[in-house]
C-alpha positions as CSV (number, residue, x, y, z in Angstrom):
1,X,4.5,-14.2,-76.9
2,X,1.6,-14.9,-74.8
3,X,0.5,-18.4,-75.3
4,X,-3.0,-20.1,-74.8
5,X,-4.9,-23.3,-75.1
6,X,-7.6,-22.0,-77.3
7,X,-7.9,-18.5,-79.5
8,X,-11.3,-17.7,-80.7
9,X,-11.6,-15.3,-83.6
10,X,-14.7,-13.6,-82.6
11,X,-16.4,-12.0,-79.5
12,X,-20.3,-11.9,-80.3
13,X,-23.1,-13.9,-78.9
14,X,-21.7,-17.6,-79.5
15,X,-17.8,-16.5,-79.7
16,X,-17.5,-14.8,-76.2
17,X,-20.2,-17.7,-74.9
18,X,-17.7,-20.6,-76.2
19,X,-14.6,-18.8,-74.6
20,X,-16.6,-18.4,-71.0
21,X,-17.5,-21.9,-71.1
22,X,-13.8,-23.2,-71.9
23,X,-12.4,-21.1,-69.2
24,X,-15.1,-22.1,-66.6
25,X,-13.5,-25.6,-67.0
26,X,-9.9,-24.7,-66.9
27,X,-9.1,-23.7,-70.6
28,X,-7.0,-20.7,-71.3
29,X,-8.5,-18.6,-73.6
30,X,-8.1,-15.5,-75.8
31,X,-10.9,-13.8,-77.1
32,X,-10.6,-11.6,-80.6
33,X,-12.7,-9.2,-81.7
34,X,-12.4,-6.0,-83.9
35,X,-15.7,-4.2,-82.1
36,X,-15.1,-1.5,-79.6
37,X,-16.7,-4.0,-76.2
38,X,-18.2,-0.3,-74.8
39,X,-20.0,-0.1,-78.6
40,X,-21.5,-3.6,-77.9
41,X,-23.4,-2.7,-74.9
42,X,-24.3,0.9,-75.7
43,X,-27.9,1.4,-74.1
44,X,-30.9,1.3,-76.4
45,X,-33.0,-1.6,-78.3
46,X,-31.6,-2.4,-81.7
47,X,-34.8,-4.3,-82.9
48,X,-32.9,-7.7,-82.3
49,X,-33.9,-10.5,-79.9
50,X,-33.1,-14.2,-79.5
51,X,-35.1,-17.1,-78.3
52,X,-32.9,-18.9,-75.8
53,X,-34.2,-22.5,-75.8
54,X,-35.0,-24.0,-72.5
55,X,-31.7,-26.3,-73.2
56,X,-29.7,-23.2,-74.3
57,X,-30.5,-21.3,-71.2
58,X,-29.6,-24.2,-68.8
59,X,-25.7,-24.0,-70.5
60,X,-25.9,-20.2,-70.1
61,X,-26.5,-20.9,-66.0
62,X,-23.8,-23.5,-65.8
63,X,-21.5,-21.1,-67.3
64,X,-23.2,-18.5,-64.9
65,X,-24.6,-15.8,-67.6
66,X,-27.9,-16.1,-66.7
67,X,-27.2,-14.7,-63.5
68,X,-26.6,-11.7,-65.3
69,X,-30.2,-11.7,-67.0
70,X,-32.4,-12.0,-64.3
71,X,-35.7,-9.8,-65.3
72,X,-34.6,-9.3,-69.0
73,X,-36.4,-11.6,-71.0
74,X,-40.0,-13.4,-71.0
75,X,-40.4,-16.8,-70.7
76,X,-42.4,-18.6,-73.5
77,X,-44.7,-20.6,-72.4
78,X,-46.6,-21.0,-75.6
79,X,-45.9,-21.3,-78.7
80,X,-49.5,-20.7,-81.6
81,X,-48.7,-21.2,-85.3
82,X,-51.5,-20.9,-88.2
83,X,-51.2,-20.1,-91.6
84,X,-52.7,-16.6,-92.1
85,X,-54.6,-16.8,-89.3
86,X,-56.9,-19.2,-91.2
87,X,-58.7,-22.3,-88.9
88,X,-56.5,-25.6,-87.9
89,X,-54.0,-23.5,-86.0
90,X,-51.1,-25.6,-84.0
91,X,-50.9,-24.7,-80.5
92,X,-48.3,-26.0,-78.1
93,X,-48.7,-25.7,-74.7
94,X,-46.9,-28.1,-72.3
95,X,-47.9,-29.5,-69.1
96,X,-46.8,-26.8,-66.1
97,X,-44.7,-29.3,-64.9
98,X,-42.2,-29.4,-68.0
99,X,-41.2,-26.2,-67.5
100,X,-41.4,-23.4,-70.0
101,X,-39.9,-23.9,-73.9
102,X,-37.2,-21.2,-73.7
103,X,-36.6,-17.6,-72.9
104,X,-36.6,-14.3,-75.1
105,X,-33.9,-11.7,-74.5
106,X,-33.3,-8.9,-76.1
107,X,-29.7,-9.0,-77.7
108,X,-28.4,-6.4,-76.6
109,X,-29.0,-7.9,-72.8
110,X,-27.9,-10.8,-73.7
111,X,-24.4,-8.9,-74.7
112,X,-24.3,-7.2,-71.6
113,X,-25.0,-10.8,-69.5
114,X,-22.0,-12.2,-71.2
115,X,-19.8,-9.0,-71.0
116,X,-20.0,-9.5,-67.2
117,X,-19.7,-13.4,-67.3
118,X,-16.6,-13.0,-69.2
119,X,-14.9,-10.2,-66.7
120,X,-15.6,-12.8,-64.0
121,X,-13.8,-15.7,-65.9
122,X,-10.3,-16.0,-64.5
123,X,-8.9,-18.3,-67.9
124,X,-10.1,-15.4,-70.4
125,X,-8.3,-13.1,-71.6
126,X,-10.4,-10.3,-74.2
127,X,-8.3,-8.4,-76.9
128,X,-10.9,-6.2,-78.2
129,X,-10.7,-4.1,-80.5
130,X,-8.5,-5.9,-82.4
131,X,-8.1,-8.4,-85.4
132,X,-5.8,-11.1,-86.7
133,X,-3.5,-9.8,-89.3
134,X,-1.3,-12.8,-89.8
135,X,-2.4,-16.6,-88.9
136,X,-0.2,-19.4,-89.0
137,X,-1.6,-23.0,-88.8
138,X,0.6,-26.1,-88.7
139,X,0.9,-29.2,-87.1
140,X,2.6,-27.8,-83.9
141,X,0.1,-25.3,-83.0
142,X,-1.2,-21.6,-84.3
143,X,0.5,-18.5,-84.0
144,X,-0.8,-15.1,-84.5
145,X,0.3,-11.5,-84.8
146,X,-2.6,-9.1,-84.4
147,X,-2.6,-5.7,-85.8
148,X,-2.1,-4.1,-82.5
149,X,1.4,-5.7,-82.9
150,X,0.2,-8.2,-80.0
151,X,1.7,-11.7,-80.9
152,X,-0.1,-14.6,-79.5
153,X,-0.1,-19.0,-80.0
154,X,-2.0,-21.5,-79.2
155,X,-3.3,-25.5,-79.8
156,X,-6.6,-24.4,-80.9
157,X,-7.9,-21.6,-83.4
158,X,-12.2,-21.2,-83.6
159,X,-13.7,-19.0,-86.1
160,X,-17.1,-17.6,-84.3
161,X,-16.7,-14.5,-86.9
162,X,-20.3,-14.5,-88.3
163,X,-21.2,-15.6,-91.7
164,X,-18.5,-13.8,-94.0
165,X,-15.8,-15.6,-91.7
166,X,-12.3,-14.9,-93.2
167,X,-11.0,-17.3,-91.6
168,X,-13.3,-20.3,-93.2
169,X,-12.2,-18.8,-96.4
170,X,-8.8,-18.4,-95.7
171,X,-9.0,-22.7,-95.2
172,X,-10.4,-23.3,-98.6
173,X,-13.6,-24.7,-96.7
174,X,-16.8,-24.4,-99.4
175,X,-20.3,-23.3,-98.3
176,X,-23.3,-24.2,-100.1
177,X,-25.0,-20.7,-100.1
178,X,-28.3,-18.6,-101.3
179,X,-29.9,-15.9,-100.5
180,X,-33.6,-15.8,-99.8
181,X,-36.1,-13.3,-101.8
182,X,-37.3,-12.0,-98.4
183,X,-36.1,-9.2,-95.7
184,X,-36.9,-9.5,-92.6
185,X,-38.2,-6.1,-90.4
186,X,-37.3,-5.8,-86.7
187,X,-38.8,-3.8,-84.0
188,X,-40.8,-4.1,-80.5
189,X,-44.5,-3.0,-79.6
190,X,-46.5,-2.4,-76.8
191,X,-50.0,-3.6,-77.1
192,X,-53.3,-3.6,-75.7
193,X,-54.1,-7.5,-74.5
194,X,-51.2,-9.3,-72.7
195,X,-49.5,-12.2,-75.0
196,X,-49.4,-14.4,-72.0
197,X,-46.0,-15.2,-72.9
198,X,-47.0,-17.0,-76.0
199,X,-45.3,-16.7,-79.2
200,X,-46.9,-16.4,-82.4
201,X,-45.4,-17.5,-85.8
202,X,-48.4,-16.4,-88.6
203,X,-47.2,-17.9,-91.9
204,X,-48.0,-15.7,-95.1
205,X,-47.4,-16.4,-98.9
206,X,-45.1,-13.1,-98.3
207,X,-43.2,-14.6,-95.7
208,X,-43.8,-15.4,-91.7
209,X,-45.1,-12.8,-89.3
210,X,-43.7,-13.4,-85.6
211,X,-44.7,-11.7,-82.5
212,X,-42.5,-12.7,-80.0
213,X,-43.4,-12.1,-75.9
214,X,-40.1,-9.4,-75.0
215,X,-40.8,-8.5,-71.5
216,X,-43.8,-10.0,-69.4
217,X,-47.2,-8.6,-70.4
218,X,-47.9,-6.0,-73.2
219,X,-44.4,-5.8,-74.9
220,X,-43.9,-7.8,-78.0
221,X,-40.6,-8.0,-80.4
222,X,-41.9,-7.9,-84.4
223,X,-39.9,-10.7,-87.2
224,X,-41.8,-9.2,-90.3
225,X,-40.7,-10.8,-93.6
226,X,-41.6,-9.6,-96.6
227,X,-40.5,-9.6,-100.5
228,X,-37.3,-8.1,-100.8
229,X,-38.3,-6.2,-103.3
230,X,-41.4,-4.6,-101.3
231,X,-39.5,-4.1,-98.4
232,X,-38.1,-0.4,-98.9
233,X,-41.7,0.6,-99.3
234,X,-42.9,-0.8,-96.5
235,X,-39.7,0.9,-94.4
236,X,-40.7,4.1,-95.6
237,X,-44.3,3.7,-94.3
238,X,-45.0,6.6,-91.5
239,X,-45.1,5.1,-87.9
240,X,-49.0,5.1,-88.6
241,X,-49.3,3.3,-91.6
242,X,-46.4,0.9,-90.8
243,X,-48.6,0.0,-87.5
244,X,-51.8,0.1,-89.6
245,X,-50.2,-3.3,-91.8
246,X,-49.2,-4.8,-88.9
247,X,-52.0,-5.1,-87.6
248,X,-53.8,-6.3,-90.4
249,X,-51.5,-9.6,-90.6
250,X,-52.2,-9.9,-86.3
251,X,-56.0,-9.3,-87.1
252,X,-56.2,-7.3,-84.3
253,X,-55.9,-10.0,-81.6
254,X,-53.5,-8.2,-79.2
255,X,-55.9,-4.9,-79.5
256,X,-54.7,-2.0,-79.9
257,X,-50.5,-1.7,-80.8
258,X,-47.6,1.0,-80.8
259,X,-44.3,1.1,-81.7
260,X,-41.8,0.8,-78.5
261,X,-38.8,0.8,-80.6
262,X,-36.9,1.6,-83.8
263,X,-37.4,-0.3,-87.0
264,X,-34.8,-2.2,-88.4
265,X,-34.3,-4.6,-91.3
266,X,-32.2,-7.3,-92.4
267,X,-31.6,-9.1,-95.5
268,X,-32.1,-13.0,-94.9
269,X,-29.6,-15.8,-96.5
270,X,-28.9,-19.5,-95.6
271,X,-25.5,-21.3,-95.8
272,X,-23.4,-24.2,-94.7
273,X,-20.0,-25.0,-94.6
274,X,-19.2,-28.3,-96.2
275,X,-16.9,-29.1,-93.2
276,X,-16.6,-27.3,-90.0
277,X,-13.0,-28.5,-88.8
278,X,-9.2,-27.9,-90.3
279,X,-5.6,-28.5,-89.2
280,X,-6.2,-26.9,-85.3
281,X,-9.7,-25.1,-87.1
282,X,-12.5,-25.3,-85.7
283,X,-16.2,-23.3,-86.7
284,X,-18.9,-22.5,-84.5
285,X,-21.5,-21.0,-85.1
286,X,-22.7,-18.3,-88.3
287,X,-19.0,-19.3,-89.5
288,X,-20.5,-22.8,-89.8
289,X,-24.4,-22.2,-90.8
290,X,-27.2,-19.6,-91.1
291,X,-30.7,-20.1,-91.5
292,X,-33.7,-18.5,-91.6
293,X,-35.2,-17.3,-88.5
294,X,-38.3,-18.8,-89.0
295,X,-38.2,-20.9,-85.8
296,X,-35.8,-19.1,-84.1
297,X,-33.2,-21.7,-84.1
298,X,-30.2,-20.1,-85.7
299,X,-28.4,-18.5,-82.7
300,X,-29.3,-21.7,-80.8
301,X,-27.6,-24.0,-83.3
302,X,-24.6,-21.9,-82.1
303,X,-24.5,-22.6,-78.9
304,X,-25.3,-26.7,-79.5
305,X,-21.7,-26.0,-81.6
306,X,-20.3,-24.8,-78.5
307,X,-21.4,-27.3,-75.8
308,X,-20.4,-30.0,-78.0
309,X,-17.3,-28.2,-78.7
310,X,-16.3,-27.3,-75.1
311,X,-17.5,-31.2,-73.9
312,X,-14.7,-32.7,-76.9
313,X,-12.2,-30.7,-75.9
314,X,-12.3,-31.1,-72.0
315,X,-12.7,-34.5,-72.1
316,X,-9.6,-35.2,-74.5
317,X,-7.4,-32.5,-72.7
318,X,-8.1,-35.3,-69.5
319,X,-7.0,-37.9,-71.2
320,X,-3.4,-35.6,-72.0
321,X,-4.6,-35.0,-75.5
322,X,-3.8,-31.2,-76.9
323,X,-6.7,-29.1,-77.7
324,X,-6.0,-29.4,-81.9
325,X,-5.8,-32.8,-81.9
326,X,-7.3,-34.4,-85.1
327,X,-8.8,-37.2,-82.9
328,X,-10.8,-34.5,-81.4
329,X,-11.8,-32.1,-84.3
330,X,-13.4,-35.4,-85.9
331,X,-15.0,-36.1,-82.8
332,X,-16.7,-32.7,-83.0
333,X,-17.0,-33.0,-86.7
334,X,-19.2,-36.3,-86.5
335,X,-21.1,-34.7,-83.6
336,X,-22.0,-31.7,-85.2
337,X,-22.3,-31.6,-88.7
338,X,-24.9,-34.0,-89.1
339,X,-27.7,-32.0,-86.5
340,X,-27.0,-28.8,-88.0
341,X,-27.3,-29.9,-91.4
342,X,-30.6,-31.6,-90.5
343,X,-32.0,-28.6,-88.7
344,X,-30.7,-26.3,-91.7
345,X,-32.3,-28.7,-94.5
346,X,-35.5,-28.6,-92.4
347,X,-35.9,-25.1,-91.9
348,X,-35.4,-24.3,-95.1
349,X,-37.5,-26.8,-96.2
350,X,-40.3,-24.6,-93.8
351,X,-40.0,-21.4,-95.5
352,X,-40.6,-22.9,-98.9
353,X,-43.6,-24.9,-98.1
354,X,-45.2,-21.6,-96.3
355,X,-44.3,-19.2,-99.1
356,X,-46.2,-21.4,-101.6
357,X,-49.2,-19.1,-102.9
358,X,-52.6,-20.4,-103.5
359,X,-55.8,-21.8,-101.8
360,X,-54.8,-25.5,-102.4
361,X,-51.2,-25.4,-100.9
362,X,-53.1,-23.1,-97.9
363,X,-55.7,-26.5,-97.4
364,X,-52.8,-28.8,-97.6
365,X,-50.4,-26.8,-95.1
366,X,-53.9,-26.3,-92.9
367,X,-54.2,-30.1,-92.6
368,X,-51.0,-30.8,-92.2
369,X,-51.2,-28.3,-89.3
370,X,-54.3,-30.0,-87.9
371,X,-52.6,-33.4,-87.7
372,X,-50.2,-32.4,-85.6
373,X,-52.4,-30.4,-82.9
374,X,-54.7,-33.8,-83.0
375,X,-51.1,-36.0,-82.7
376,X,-49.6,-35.8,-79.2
377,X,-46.5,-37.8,-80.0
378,X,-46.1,-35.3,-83.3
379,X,-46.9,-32.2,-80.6
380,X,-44.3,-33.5,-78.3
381,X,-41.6,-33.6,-81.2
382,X,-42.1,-31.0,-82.2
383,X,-42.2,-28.9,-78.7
384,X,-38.3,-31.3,-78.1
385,X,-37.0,-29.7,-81.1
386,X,-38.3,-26.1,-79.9
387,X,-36.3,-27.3,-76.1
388,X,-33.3,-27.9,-77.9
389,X,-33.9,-31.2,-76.3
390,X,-33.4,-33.2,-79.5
391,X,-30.3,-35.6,-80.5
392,X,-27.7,-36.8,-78.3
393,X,-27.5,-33.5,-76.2
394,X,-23.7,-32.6,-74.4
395,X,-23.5,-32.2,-70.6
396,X,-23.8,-28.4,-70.7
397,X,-27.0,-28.5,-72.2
398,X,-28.5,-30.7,-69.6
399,X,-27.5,-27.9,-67.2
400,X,-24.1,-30.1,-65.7
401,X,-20.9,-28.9,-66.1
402,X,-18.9,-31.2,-68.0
């Protein structure tokens, strides 16, 4: 039986980033995943991409991934939000020598970036494709048998499995849940007038209508929400009068647009667990919370749950403690369950104030938009939270190993 210090259940964008980081610091881990690792990185643009924040990124270059995505993604340097494109827009744009707000990558770069990390980690081992077909948890430690027949312990088990995590489920762990009345449509175009690596967030009684800077200059990444229930329609539009609606929510400010990749859609739900730790258990990640993307925040919130994660458990395994102690897994509880509950509560309090129809919540939501553009210490707040700089941060996201 092969034995390890951690097992993660899960090898997408946080689960494969958590087990890098661990086994950059000494920690022996195993990696879990029932997707084929050559499906993952198949060439071609899937419509997804992820804003990295500028404290996000600086983990993912101690861990040494962003090696790996050198000329993939756009800086964003601004960020413009208005409410239909009406007057008393918010526009943040900080000082050139704080440094840009974050990075866009596409997804499926960012998969290939940490495909590469992760065969240059020496503590990680990768079982993929595979899955966990029986999982014991006790006080001694967690054992598996996988259904390759591959039998495997350890001190640790993390669920990174998404949002239908099993293994959440299978600990009796309750998540407040809901689904929102809105889909969100996913695809990249070229246009006419550079975006100056800016990122625009339109709100609209419909739901929010992001143009996102993908590659520097004229290539832009579409999150489109609409109605669910108007949202086959408007996928079954021809490219021409798909293009033609789009551009009547950008107003035309970008000139003329094209597609420069599939369309995609996705339906959009919110949940959180009401705990994110067990006997040897821990969640990261979508296993833990999902929110709207209405800021961009979601995969980022991830990767918070894993420096914090990786900085409790290297410190503690100094001290001689084993990796499932309960000492630890309530240090990580109390570190992290409060700022992603906060962050989820806020967001979601977002989209409900935007999606309020009618002149008079438009004027209030305008104002409110105005105070903050005329408020510096409200601007710089706000432009933290975007930074991920927010809270009492762990050493990986200041960029230092811990």
């Amino acid at each position: 039986m092969q034995r390890f210090d951690v097992v993660i259940l899960g090898g997408g964008l946080v689960g494969l980033t958590l087990g890098i980081a661990l086994s950059r610091h000494g920690v022996s881990c195993a990696v879990i995943d029932p997707a084929d690792p050559v499906d993952t990185v198949v060439a071609g643009f899937d419509g997804r991409v992820s804003a990295i924040s500028s404290t996000s990124f600086a983990m993912l270059d101690a861990i040494g991934v962003a090696a790996h995505l050198e000329g993939k993604g756009c800086p964003i340097e601004r960020i413009w939000v208005s409410d239909g494109l009406q007057p008393g827009a918010l526009d943040f744009a900080p000082d050139g020598d704080d440094g840009h707000m974050g990075v866009m990558v596409p997804n499926r770069e960012l998969r290939v970036a940490l495909a590469r990390a992760a065969g240059d980690a020496e503590n990680l081992t990768r079982l993929q494709p595979d899955r966990a077909k029986d999982v014991i948890r006790d006080a001694d430690g967690v054992t598996l048998r996988l259904a390759s027949g591959v039998e495997l312990s350890g001190a640790l088990l993390v669920a990174a499995e998404g949002r239908n995590s099993p293994t959440r489920e299978a600990a009796g762990i309750n998540t407040t849940r809901w689904q929102y009345k809105h889909t969100a449509m996913v695809t990249a175009i070229d246009h006419e007038i550079p975006h100056a690596n800016t990122a625009y967030e339109i709100f609209y009684p419909g739901g929010p209508f992001a143009l996102l800077p993908m590659l520097p200059g004229t290539r832009s990444a579409i999150v489109w929400t609409v109605p669910t229930d108007q949202a086959p329609a408007m996928l079954k539009l021809s490219e021409r009068g798909w293009l033609a609606e789009a551009q009547k929510r950008m107003g035309g400010f970008l000139g003329e647009i094209s597609l420069a990749g599939p369309r995609s859609s996705y339906p959009l739900g919110f949940h959180h667990a009401a705990r994110i730790t067990d006997m040897r258990l821990a969640l990261v990640g979508d296993s833990a919370h999902a929110i709207h993307p209405i800021a961009g925040q979601g995969l980022n919130l991830g990767f918070r749950d894993v420096a914090a994660l990786v900085e409790v458990l290297v410190d503690g395994m100094r001290l001689g403690l084993d990796p499932g102690d309960a000492q630890l897994l309530a240090r990580y509880q109390r570190w992290r369950g409060l700022d992603a509950l906060s962050v989820s509560v806020a967001m979601d309090g977002l989209v409900r104030l935007f999606d309020v129809p009618g002149k008079l919540p438009s004027l209030v939501r305008r104002a409110g938009l105005a105070a903050v553009q005329r408020s510096s210490l409200l601007k710089n707040r706000f432009m933290s939270e975007a930074r991920g700089q927010s809270g009492a941060l762990p050493r990986l996201l200041t960029g230092e190993m811990v």
